[in-house]
Backbone as ProteinMPNN parsed JSONL, in Angstrom:
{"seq_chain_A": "XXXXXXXXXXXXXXXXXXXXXXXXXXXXXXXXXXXXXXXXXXXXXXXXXXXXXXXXXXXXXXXXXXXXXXXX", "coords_chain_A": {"N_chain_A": [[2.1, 39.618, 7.23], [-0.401, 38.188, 4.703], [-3.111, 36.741, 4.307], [-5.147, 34.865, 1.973], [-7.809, 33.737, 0.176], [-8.943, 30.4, -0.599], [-10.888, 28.856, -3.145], [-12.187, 25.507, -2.82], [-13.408, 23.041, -5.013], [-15.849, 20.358, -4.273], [-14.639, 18.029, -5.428], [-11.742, 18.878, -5.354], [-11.855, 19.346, -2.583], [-12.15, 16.74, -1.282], [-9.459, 15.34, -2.677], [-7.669, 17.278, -1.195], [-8.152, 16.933, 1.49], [-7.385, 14.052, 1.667], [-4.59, 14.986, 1.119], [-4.261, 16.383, 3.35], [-4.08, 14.266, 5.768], [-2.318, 12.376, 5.245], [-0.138, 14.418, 5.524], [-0.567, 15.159, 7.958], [-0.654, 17.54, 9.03], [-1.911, 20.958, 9.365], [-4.19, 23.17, 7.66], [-3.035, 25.167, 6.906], [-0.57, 25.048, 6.498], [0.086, 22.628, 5.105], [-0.918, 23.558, 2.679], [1.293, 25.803, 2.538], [3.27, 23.898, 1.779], [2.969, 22.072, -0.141], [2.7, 24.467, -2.486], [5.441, 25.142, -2.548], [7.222, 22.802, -2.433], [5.935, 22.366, -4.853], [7.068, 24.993, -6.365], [10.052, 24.352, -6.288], [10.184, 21.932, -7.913], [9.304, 23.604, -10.329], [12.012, 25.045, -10.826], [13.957, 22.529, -10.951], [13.116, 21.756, -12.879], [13.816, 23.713, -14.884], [16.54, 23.869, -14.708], [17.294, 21.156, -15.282], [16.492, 21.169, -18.271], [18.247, 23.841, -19.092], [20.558, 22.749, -18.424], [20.739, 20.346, -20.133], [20.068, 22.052, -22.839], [22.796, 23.097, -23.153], [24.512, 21.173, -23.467], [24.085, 19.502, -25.687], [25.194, 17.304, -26.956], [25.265, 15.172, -25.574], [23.234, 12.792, -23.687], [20.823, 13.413, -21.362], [19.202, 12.944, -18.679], [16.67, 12.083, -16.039], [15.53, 10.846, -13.489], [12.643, 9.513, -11.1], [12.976, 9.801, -7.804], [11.982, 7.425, -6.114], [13.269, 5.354, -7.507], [15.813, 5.304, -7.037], [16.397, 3.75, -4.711], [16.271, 0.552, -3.129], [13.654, -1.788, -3.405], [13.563, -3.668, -2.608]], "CA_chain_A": [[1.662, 38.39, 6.615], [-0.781, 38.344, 4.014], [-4.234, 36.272, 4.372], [-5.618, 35.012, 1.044], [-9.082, 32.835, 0.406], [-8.957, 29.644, -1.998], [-12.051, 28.091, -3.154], [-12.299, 24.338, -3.619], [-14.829, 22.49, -5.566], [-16.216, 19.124, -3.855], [-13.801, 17.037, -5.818], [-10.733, 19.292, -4.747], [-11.755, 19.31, -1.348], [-11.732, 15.244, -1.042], [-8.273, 15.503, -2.938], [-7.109, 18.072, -0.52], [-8.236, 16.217, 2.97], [-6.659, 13.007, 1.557], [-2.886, 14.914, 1.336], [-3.676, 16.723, 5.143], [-4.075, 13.135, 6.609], [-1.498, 11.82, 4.708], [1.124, 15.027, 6.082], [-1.154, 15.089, 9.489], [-0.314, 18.716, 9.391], [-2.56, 21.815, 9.963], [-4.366, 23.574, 6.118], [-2.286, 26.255, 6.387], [1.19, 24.596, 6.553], [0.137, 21.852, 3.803], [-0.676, 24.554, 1.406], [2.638, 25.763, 1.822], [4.655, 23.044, 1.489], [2.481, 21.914, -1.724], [3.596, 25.091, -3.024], [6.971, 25.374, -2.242], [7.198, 21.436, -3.266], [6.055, 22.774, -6.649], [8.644, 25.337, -7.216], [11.44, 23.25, -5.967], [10.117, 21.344, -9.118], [9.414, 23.956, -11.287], [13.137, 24.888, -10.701], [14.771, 21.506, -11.055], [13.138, 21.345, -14.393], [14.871, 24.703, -15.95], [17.843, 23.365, -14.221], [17.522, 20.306, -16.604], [16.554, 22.174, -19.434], [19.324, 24.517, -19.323], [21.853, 21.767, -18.761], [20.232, 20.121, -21.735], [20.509, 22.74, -23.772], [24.123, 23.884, -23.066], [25.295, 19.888, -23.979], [23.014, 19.638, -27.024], [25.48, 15.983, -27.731], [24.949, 14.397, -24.411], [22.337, 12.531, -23.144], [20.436, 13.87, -19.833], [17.87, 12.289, -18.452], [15.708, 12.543, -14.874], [14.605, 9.671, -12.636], [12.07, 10.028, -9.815], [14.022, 9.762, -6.605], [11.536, 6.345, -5.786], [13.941, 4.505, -8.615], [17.131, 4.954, -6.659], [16.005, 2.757, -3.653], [16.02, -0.611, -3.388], [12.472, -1.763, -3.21], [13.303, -5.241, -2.106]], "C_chain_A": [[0.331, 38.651, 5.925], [-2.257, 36.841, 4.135], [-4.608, 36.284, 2.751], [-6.893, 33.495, 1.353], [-8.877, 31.618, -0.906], [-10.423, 28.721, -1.769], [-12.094, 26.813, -3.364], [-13.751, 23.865, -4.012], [-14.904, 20.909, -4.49], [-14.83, 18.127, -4.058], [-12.366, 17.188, -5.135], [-10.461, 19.366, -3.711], [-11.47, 17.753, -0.934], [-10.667, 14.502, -1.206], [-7.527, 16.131, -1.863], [-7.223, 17.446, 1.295], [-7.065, 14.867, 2.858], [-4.877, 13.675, 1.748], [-2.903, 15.686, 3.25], [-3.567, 15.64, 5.642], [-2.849, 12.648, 6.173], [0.083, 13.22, 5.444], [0.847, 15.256, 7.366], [-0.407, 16.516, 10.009], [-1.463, 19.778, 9.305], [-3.17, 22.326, 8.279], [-3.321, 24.426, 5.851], [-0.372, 25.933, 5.889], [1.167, 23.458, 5.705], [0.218, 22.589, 3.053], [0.604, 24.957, 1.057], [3.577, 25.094, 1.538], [4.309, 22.48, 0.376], [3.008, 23.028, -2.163], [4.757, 24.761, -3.33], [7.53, 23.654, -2.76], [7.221, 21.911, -5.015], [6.723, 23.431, -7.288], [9.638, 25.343, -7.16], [11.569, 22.397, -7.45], [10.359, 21.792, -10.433], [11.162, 24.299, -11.668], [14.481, 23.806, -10.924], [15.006, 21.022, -12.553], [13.824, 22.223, -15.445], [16.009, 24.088, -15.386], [18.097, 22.086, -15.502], [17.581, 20.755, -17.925], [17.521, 23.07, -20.106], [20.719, 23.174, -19.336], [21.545, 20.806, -20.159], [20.274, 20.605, -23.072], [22.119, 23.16, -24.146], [24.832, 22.382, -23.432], [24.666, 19.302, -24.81], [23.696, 17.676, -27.624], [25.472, 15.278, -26.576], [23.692, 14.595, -24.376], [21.713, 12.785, -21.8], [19.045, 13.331, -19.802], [17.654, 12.461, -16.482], [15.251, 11.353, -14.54], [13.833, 10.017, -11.514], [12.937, 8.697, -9.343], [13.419, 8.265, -5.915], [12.64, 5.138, -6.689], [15.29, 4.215, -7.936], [17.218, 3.783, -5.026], [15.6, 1.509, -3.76], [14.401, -1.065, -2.926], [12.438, -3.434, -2.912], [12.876, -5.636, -0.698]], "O_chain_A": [[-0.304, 39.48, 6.576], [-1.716, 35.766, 3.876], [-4.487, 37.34, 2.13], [-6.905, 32.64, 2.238], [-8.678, 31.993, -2.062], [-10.885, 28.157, -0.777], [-12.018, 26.721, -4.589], [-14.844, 24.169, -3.536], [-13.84, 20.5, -4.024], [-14.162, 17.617, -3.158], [-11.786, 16.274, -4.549], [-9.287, 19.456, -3.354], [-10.491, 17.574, -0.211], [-10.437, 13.471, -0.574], [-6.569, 15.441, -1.513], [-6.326, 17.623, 2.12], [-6.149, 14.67, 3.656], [-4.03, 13.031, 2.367], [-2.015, 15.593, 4.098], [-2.579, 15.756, 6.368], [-2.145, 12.471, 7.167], [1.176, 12.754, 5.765], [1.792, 15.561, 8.094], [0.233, 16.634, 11.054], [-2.42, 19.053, 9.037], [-2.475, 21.756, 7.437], [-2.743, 24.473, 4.765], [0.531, 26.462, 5.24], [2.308, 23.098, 5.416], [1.293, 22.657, 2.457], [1.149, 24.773, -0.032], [4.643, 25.516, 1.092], [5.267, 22.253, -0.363], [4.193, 22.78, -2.386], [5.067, 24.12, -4.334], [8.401, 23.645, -3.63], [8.041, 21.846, -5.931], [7.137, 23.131, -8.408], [10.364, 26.12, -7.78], [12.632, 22.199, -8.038], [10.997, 21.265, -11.346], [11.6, 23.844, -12.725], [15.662, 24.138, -11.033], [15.903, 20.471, -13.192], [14.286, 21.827, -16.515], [16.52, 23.603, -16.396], [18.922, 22.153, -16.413], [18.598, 20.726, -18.618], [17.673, 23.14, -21.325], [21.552, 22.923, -20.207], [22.341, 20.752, -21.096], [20.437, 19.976, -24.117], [22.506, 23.476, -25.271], [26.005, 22.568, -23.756], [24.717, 18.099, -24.552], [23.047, 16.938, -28.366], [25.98, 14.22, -26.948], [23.013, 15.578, -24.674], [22.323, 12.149, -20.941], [18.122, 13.305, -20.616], [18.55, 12.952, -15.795], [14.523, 10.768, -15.342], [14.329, 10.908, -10.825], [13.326, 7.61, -9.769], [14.227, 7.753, -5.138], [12.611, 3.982, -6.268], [15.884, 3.154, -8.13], [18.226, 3.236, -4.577], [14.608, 1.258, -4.443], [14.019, -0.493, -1.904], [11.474, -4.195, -2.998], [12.707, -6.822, -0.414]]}, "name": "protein", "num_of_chains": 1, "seq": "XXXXXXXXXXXXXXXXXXXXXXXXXXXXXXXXXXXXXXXXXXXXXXXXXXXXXXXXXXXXXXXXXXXXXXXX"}
């Protein structure tokens, strides 16, 4: 396993406390799931992209996953 150092600035650190409380998990195991969150994303989006491209006369479109729930 591999040890690396990240620096935050003030601002990033007050950003970064707000999502540990919010996952009430440990630094090391937020970091990775922010990651790994992000290239679940970056991934979803060539996934669109490519299906986008390959049906150039259809419409494709993307909703965040908050839209399919009833919010009543």
């Amino acid at each position: 396993m591999t040890a690396k150092t990240i620096r935050f600035n003030e601002k990033e650190t007050k950003a970064l406390r707000e999502i540990l409380n919010y996952y009430k998990m440990d630094f090391s195991s937020t970091i990775k799931r922010l990651v790994l969150e992000k290239i679940e994303d970056l991934r979803d989006i060539k996934e669109i992209k490519k299906i986008s491209e390959s049906k150039p006369d259809e419409y494709v479109t993307a909703k965040h996953i908050d839209s399919l729930f009833d919010k009543s």
